[in-house]
C-alpha positions, 0 to 999 in steps of 0.5 A, a space after each residue: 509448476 514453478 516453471 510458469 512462475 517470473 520475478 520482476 521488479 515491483 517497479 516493473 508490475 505497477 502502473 503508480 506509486 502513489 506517495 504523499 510521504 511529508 505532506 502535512 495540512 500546514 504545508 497545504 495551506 490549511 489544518 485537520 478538522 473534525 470531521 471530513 476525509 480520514 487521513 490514514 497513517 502507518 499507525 492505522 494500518 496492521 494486520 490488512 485492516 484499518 485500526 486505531 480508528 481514534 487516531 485519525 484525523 481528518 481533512 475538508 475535501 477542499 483539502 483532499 482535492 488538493 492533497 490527493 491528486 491522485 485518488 485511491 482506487 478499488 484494488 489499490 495496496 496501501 504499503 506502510 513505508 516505515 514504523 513499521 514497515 511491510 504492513 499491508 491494506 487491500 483496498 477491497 473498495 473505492 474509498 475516500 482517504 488521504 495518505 498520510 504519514 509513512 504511507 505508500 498506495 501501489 496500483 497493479 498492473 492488471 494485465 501482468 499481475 492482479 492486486 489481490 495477488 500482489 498484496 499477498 505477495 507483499 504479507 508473505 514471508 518472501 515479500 517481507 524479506 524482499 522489503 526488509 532486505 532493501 530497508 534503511 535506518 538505525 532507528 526506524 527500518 524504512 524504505 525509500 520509494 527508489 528501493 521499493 521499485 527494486 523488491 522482488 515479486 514472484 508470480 504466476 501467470 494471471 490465470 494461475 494468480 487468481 486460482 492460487 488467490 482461493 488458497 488465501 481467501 479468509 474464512 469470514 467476510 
């Protein structure tokens, strides 16, 4: 069955990176506000899931217009750059946030790989070494975007990609 699998850069699988690391309201021209767009950080992502809900701030969407030039897609995968790193959110729907800190939003190349599959691959314990093994820092382990490109991704064919997805599905919704 391996036979039919490939490994290619993660540069070469996605059509975007979208990276709006050092960003701030204040670089912007503006300040959080109480109420608007969420603005998720590296702390709210773990585990696929949005936590520490208490700790987002938010942004107007006047801001969000200027900040988010690119907006985040059904089917984008929200990787956490550092602090920590490897942490993974599956974007299941089209949703409104900001990137903030320590963020990177990957889009998949549908025709060569399909997002669900490539989130998985990034929770694995072979995505997660692929990206600790390109990490940099003494404090904080990170990864640069120029190195991010060059992670390893193992994959069936598109076909194989969707029915090995079945084995992974969660048991609750």
């Amino acid at each position: 069955m391996m036979h039919s699998w490939k490994s290619d850069r993660l540069g070469d699988l996605l059509v975007e990176i979208i990276d709006y690391r050092g960003k701030t309201p204040k670089k912007l021209g503006s300040d959080w506000v109480d109420h608007g767009v969420p603005a998720i950080s590296a702390k709210n992502i773990k585990q696929g899931r949005i936590v520490r809900q208490d700790t987002i701030r938010y942004v107007s969407d006047e801001l969000y217009e200027k900040w988010m030039k690119i907006k985040l897609q059904t089917g984008d995968v929200i990787l956490t750059s550092e602090a920590p790193l490897g942490e993974v959110l599956y974007l299941k729907n089209n949703c409104n946030y900001v990137l903030s800190q320590r963020l990177y939003a990957l889009r998949a190349n549908k025709h060569l790989i399909w997002p669900r599959y490539l989130s998985y691959y990034l929770e694995s314990n072979n995505g997660q070494a692929e990206l600790n093994s390109r990490a940099t820092g003494s404090t904080a382990q990170g990864i640069r975007q120029s190195l991010l490109k060059e992670v390893i991704v193992t994959y069936p064919q598109l076909n194989q990609q969707k029915k090995y997805l079945q084995f992974f599905q969660p048991m609750t919704t």
